[in-house]
C-alpha positions as CSV (number, residue, x, y, z in Angstrom):
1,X,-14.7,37.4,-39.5
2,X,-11.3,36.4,-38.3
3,X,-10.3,37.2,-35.0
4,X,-7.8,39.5,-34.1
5,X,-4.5,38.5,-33.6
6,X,-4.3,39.9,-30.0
7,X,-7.5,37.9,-29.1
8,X,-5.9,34.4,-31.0
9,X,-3.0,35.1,-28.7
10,X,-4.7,35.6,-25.5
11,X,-6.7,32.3,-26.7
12,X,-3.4,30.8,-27.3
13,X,-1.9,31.4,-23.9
14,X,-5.2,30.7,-22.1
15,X,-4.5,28.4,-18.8
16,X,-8.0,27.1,-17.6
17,X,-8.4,28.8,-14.0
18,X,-9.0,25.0,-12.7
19,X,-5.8,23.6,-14.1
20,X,-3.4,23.2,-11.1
21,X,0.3,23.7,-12.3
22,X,3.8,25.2,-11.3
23,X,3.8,29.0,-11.0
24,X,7.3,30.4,-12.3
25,X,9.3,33.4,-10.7
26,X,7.2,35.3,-12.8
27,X,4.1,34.8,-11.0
28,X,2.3,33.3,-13.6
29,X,1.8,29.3,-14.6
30,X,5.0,27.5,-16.2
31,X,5.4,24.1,-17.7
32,X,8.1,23.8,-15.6
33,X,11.1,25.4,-13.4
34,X,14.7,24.5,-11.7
35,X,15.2,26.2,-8.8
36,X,19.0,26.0,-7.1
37,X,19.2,26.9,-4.1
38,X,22.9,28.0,-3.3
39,X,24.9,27.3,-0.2
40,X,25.3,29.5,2.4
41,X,28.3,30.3,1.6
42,X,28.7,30.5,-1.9
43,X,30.1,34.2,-2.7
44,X,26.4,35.4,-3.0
45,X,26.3,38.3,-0.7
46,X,24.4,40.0,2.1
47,X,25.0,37.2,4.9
48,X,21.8,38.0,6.8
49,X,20.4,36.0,3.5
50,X,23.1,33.6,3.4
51,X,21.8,30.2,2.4
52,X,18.0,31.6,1.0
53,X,19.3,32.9,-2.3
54,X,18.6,30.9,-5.2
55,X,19.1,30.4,-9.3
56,X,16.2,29.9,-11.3
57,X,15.3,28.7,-14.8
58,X,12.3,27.6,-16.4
59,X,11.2,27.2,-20.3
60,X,11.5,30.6,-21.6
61,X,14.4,32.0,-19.3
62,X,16.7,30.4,-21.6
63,X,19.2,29.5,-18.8
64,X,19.7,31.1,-14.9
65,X,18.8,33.6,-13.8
66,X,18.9,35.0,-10.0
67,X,15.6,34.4,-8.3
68,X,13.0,36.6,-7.0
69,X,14.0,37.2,-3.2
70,X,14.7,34.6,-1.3
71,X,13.5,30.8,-1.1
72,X,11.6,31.2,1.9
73,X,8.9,33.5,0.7
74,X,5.9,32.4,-1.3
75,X,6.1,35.2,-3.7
76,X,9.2,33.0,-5.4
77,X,8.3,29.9,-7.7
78,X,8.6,27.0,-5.0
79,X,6.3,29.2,-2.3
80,X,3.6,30.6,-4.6
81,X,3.1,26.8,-6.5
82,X,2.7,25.1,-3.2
83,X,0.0,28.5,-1.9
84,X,-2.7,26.0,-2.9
85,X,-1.8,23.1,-0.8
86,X,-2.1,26.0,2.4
87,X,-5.4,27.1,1.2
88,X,-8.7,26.5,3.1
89,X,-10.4,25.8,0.0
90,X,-8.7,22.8,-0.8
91,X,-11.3,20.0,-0.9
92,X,-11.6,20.2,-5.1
93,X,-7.7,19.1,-4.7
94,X,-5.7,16.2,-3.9
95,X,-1.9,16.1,-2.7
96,X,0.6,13.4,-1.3
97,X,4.0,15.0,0.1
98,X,6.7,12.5,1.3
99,X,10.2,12.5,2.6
100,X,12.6,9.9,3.6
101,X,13.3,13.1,6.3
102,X,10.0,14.7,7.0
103,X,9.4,17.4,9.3
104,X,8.2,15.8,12.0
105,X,9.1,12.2,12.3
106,X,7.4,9.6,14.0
107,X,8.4,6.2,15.6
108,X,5.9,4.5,13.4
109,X,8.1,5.2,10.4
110,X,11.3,3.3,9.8
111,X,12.5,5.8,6.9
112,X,15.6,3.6,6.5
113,X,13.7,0.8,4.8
114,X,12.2,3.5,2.4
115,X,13.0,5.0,-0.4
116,X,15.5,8.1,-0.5
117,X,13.1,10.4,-2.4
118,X,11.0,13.7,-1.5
119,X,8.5,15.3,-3.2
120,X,4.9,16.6,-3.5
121,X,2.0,15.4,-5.9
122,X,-0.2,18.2,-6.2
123,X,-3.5,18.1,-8.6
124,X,-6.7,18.9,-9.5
125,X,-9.2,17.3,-11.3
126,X,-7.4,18.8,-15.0
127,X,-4.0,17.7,-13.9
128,X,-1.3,19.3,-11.7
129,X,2.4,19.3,-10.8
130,X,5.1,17.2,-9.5
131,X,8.1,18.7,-7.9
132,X,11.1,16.1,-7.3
133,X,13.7,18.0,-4.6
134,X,16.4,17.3,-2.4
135,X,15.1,19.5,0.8
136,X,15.0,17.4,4.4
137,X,11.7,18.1,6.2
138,X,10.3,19.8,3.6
139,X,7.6,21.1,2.9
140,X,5.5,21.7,5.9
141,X,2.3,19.5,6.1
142,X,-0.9,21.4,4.7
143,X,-2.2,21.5,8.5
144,X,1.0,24.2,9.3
145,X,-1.4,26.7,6.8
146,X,1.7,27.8,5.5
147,X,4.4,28.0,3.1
148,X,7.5,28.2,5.3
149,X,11.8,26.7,4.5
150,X,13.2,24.6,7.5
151,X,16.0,26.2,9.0
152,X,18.1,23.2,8.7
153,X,17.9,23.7,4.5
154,X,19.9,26.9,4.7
155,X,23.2,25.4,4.9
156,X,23.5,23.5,1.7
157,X,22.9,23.6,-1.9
158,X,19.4,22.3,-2.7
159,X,18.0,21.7,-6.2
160,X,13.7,21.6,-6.8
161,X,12.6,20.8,-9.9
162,X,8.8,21.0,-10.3
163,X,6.7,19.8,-13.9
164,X,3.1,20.6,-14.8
165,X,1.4,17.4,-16.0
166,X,-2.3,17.0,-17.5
167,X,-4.2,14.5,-14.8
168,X,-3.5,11.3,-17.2
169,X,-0.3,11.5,-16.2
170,X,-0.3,10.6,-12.7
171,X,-1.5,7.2,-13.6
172,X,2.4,6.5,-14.5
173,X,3.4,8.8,-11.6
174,X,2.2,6.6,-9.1
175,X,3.4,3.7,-10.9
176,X,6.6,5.2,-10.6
177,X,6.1,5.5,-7.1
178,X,5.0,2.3,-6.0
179,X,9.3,1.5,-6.8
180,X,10.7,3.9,-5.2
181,X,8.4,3.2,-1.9
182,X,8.4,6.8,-0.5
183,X,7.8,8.0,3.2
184,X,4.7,9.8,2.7
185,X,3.8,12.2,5.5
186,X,1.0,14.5,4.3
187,X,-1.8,13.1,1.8
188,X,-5.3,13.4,0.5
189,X,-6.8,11.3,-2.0
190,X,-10.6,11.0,-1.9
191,X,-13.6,10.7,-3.8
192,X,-12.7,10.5,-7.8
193,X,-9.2,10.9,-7.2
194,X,-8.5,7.5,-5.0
195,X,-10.9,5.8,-7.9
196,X,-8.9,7.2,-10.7
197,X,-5.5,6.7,-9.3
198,X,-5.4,3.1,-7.7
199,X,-1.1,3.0,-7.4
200,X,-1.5,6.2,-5.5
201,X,-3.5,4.9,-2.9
202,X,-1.3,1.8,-2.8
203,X,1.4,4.3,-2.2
204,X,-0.2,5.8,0.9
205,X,-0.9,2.9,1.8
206,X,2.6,2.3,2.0
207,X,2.7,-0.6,-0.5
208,X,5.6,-1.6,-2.9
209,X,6.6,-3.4,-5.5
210,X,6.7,-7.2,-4.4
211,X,8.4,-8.8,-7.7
212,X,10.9,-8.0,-10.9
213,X,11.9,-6.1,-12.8
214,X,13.1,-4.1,-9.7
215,X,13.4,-0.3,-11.8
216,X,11.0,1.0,-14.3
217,X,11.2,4.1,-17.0
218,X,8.2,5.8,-18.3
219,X,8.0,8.4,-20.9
220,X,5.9,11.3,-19.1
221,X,4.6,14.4,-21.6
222,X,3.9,17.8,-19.6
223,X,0.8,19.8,-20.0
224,X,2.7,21.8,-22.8
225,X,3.8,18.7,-24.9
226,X,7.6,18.9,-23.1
227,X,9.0,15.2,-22.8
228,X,10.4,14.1,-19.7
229,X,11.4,10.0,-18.6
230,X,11.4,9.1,-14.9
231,X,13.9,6.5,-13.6
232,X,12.8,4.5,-10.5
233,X,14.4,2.2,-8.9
234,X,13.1,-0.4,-6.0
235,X,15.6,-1.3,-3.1
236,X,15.7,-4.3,-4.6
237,X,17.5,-3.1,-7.4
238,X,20.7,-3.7,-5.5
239,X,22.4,-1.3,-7.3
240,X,23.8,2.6,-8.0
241,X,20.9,4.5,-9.9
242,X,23.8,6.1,-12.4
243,X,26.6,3.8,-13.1
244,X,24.2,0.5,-12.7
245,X,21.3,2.0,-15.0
246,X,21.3,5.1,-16.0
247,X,24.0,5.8,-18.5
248,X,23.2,2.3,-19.8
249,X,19.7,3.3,-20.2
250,X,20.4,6.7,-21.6
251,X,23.5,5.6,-23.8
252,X,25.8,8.3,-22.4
253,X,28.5,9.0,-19.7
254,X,27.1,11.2,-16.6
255,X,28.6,13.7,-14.7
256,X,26.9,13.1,-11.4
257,X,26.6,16.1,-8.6
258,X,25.1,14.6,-5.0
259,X,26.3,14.8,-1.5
260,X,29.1,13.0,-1.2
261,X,29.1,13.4,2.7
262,X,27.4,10.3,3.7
263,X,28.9,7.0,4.4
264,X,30.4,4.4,1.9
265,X,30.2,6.9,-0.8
266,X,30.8,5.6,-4.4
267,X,33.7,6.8,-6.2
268,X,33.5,7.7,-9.8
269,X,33.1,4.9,-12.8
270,X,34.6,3.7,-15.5
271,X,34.2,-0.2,-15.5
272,X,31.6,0.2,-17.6
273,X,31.0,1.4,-21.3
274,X,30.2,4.4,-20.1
275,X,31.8,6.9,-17.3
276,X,29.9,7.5,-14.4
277,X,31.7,10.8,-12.6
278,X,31.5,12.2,-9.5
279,X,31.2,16.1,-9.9
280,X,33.8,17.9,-7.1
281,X,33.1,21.6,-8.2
282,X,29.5,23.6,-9.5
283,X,29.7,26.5,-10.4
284,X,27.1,29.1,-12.2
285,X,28.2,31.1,-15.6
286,X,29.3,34.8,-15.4
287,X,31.6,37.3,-13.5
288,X,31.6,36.7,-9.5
289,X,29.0,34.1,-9.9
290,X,28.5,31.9,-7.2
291,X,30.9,28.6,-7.2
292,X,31.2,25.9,-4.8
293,X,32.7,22.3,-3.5
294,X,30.1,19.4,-3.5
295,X,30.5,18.9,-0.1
296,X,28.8,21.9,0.2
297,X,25.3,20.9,-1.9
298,X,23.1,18.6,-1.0
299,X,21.5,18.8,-4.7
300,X,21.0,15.5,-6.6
301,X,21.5,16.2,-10.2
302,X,23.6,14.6,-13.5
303,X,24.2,15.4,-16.8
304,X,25.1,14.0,-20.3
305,X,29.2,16.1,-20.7
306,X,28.5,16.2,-24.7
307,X,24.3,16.2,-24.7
308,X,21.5,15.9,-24.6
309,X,20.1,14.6,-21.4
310,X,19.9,16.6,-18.1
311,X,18.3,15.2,-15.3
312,X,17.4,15.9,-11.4
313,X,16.3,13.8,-8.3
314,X,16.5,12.4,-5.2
315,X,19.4,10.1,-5.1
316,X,22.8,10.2,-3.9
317,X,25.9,7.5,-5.0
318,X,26.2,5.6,-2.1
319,X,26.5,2.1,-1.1
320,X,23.5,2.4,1.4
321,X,21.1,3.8,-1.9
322,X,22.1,0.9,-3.9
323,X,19.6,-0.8,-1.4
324,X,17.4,2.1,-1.2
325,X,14.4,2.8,-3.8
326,X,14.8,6.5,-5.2
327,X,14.5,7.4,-8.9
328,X,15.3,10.9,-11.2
329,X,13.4,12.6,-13.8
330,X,15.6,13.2,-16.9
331,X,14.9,15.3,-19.8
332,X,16.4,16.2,-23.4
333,X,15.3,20.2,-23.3
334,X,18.5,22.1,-25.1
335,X,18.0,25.2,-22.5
336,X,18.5,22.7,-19.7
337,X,20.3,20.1,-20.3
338,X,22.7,23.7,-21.6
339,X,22.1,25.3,-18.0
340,X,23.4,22.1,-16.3
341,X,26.3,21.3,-18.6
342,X,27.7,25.1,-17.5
343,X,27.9,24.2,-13.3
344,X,30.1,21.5,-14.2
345,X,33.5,22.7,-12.9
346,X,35.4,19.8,-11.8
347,X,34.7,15.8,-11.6
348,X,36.6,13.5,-9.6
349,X,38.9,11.1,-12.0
350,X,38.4,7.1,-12.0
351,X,40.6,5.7,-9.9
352,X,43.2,2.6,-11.7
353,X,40.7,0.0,-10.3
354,X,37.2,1.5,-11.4
């Protein structure tokens, strides 16, 4: 007898209990979400809330939407995904979290050699997430028992974008990581994890890649068949992530949003065959919807002007990060590379001699 459609559906949809991945604003499991979290002053509101408000977008939101509450509760898509690393009951999981500006930092760590990235790895036995973002000292280590935001995130734009990827996966992951060399603060690999996923512990261990080629891409799949590439670059790469790889790698030009507040920032690019441009204004779609200067947002995002590729990391242009590992996750999904596109308000021109 065939089974009713409401019972194929349900079968369908079915998410084994066991299978660690991102949890949407919805409260339920996603393949993956963007969450943008706005500057403090942005035009979006009540100012006791000023700098927790944030835009989210996942798979079937079809572009952004406001977010649940704020950033700093874990009833919202970054908090209730990272409830597990808080939990007691932990010991069937393993994490790494690292952060060229972790919460607490430590004379033993020289973050300047490292790479500029920050992240979390978090997985089960079935697979897991990984959530590239631009946050400083964030998020707390899973001794804190909590899901809390640093006070010192509210002031700027932040962008988080988290990925749900079957366990196979994190074999390239770490290999991704041992270029990009990142601070990690927080970690637990044991048992079947540290034997299944060598270049992870190499990566605690605070190992690196020794010889060329100096970057790597790798074509990652996500537990619902989405594609996504990750860029990483070594310090050794000795040069900018966008205009020294990425367009070439991705055949387009690249509108590039990062804060441009730092020292010996790059200006935009057009030496090369493709332009590499510095984005000056973001702002989101829609009557009175929040706009802002890049000076104001910390986020680390491009995109491709005319399509298809969207992507989001942990790199700034800079002359210091030409020396600095770091690496962003790219993707060719219509709704997002769509949802970037729209911020793009206003790019800085290339100057006679670029």
């Amino acid at each position: 007898m065939a089974a009713p459609s409401s019972l194929l559906l349900a079968a369908l949809l079915w998410v084994p209990a066991e299978a660690l991945s991102c949890y949407g604003d919805s409260g339920r499991p996603v393949d993956w979400f963007v969450v943008y979290k706005l500057p403090a002053h942005s035009g979006s509101g009540d100012s006791s809330w000023e700098g927790l408000k944030y835009k989210y977008m996942d798979q079937s939101s079809e572009g952004w939407r406001d977010g649940v509450g704020y950033i700093n509760s874990s009833e919202g898509a970054v908090g209730r995904s990272l409830l597990p690393l808080y939990r007691d009951n932990s010991s069937q999981l393993a994490f790494l979290l690292y952060n060229d500006q972790p919460p607490k930092s430590s004379s033993a760590w020289d973050s300047s050699s490292r790479g500029h990235a920050k992240g979390v790895l978090l997985l089960d036995q079935e697979g897991g997430f990984w959530l590239i973002h631009s946050v400083p000292r964030f998020p707390p280590p899973a001794s804190s028992g909590a899901y809390s935001w640093p006070p010192n995130a509210r002031t700027y734009g932040q962008t988080l974008l988290c990925v749900s990827f079957p366990f196979t996966q994190f074999l390239k992951i770490g290999r991704q990581l041992t270029y990009t060399y990142p601070l990690v603060y927080d970690h637990k690999l044991e048992g079947i994890f540290a034997q299944k996923l060598p270049d992870l512990q190499e990566v605690i261990k605070g190992h690196h890649v020794l010889h060329e080629p100096w970057n790597n891409s790798v074509a990652l799949t996500s537990q619902a068949g989405a594609s996504f590439w990750s860029f990483a670059k070594s310090g050794k790469f000795g040069d900018d992530l966008y205009s020294g790889w990425l367009a070439a790698a991705l055949d387009t030009n690249l509108q590039v949003q990062f804060w441009p507040n730092s020292h010996g920032t790059l200006s935009s690019n057009c030496s090369g065959t493709h332009e590499v441009l510095d984005v000056a204004q973001t702002g989101f779609p829609g009557p009175s919807a929040p706009s802002f200067s890049a000076t104001e947002d910390h986020s680390k995002w491009c995109v491709a002007p005319q399509g298809p590729w969207a992507c989001v990391g942990d790199m700034n242009r800079n002359q210091g990060e030409m020396h600095r590992g770091g690496g962003t996750l790219c993707t060719q999904i219509p709704s997002f590379w769509k949802a970037f596109q729209s911020l793009v308000k206003a790019c800085k021109p290339c100057s006679e001699h670029s």
